[in-house]
C-alpha positions in Angstrom: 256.9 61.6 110.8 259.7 59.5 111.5 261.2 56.5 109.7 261.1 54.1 112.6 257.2 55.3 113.3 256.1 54.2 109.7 258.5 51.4 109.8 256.5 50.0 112.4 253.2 50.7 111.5 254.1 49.3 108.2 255.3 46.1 109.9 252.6 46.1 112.6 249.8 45.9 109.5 252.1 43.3 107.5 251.9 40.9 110.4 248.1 41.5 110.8 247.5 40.2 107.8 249.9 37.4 108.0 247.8 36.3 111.0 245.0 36.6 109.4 246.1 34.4 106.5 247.3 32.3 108.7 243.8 32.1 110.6 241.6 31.4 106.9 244.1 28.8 106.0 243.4 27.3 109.2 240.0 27.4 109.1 239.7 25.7 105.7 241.6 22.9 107.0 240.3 22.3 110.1 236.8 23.1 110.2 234.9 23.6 113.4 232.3 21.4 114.5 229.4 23.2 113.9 230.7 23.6 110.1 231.0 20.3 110.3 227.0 20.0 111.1 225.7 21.1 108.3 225.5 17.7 106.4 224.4 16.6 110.0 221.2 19.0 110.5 220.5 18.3 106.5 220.3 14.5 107.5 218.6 14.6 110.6 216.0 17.0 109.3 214.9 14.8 106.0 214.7 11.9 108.6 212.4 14.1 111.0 210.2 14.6 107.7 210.3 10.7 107.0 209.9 9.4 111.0 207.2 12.1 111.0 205.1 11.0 107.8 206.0 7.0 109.2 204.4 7.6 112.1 201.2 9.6 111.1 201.1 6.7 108.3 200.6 4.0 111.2 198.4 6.5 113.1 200.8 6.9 116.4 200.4 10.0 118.2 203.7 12.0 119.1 205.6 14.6 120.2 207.9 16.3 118.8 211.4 17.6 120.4 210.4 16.5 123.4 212.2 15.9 127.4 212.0 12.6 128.5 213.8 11.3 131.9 215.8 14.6 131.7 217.2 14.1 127.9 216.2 16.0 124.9 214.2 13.4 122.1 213.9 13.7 118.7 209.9 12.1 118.7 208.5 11.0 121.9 205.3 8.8 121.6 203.6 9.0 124.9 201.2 6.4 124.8 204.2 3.6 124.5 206.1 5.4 126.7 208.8 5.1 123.9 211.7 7.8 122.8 213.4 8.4 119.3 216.4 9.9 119.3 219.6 10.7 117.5 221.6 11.1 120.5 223.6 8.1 121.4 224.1 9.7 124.5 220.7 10.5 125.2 219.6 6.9 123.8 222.2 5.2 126.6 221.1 7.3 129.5 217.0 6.7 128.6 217.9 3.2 128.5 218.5 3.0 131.9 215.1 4.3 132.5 211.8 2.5 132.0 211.3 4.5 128.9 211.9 2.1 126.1 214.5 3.9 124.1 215.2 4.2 119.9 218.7 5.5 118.5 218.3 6.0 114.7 220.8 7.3 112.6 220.6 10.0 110.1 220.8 7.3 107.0 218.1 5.5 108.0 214.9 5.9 105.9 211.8 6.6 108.1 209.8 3.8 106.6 212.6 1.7 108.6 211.7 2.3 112.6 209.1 0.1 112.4 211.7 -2.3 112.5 213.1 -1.0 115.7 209.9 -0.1 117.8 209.1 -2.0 120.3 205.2 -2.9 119.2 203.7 -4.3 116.3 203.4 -1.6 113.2 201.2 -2.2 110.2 203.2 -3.4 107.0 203.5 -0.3 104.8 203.3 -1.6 101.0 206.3 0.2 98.7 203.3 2.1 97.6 202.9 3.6 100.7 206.5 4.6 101.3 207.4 7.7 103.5 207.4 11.0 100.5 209.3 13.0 101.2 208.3 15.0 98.1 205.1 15.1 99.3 206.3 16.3 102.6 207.9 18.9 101.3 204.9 20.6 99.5 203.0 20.2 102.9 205.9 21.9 104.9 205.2 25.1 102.6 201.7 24.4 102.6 201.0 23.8 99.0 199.7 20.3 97.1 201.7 18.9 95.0 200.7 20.1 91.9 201.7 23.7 92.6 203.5 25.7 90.5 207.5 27.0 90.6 205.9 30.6 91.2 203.7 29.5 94.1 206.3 27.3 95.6 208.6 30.1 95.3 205.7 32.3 96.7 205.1 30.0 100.0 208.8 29.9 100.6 209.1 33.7 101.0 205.9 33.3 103.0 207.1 30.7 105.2 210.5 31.9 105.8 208.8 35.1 107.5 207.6 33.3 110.0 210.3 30.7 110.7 214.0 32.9 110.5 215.8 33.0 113.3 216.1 36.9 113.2 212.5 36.7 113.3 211.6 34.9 116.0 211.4 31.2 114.6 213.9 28.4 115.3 217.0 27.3 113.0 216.2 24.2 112.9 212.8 24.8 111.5 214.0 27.5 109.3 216.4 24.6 107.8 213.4 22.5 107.4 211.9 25.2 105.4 215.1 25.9 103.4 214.8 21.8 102.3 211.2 21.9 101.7 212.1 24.7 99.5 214.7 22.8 97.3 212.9 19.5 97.1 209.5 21.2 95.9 211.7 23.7 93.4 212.5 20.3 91.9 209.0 18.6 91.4 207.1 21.8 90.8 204.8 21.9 87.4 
């Protein structure tokens, strides 16, 4: 073979792999958005499990992930005619609308959108806060006496039906994945 053909192979892989360097480095220091999400769906979905237990608490029907005036809602409670959403942009464009429109952000607790809707809501003593403990143990289906094995158990049981590459949705697949560690936790 001749010199100048390995030569150049030689530097052709060399400069692949400087690339690629070049390319992980990058990557680590500026992070895509949707790496960025991941603290972001973690938030937003223990707030779907508090606004969810909230509103069953103060007996309002809802619907979840829901289209209202063309915009995609978080909770939707049709007898109020009022959307919850995490969307500023969706929040700004129902307000325009007759719907009556709720931005909450991914800190607030659940037990705080009473606050914000625009209807009386029952006081909630601090006994009666939003669990999201409980929560958990009913996303997998279990009380919340159950064991680690049975948590465990319910989890691989759950996740059949809810991974992606099984049909179910990521976002309820990361609900499950939360559910998961939070019960792990408080399991006897």
């Amino acid at each position: 073979m001749a010199d100048w053909l390995v030569l150049g192979l030689l530097l052709s892989v060399a400069t692949a792999v400087v690339i690629a360097g070049i390319f992980l480095v990058g990557a680590r220091l500026f992070p895509t958005p949707e790496a960025s999400k991941a603290s972001y769906v973690l938030g937003e979905s223990k707030r779907r499990v508090e606004i969810r237990q909230y509103l069953r608490s103060i007996g309002e029907e809802f619907a979840e992930d829901h289209f209202v005036e063309g915009q995609h809602v978080a909770f939707y409670l049709p007898e109020r005619d009022v959307a919850i959403t995490f969307d500023a942009r969706a929040f700004f464009r129902i307000e325009k609308s007759p719907t009556y429109g709720v931005l909450v952000e991914h800190e607030m607790p659940g037990i705080h959108l009473g606050d914000r809707l625009p209807f009386e809501t029952p006081e909630l003593d601090d006994g009666e806060d939003v669990d999201t403990t409980q929560a958990a143990f009913a996303i997998l289906g279990l009380s919340t006496g159950a064991t680690l094995s049975d948590v465990k158990s319910a989890y691989r049981d759950r996740v059949k039906d809810v991974h992606p590459d099984h049909g179910g949705s990521r976002e309820e697949f990361q609900r499950v994945r939360e559910a998961y560690t939070t019960a792990k936790k408080h399991a006897n």
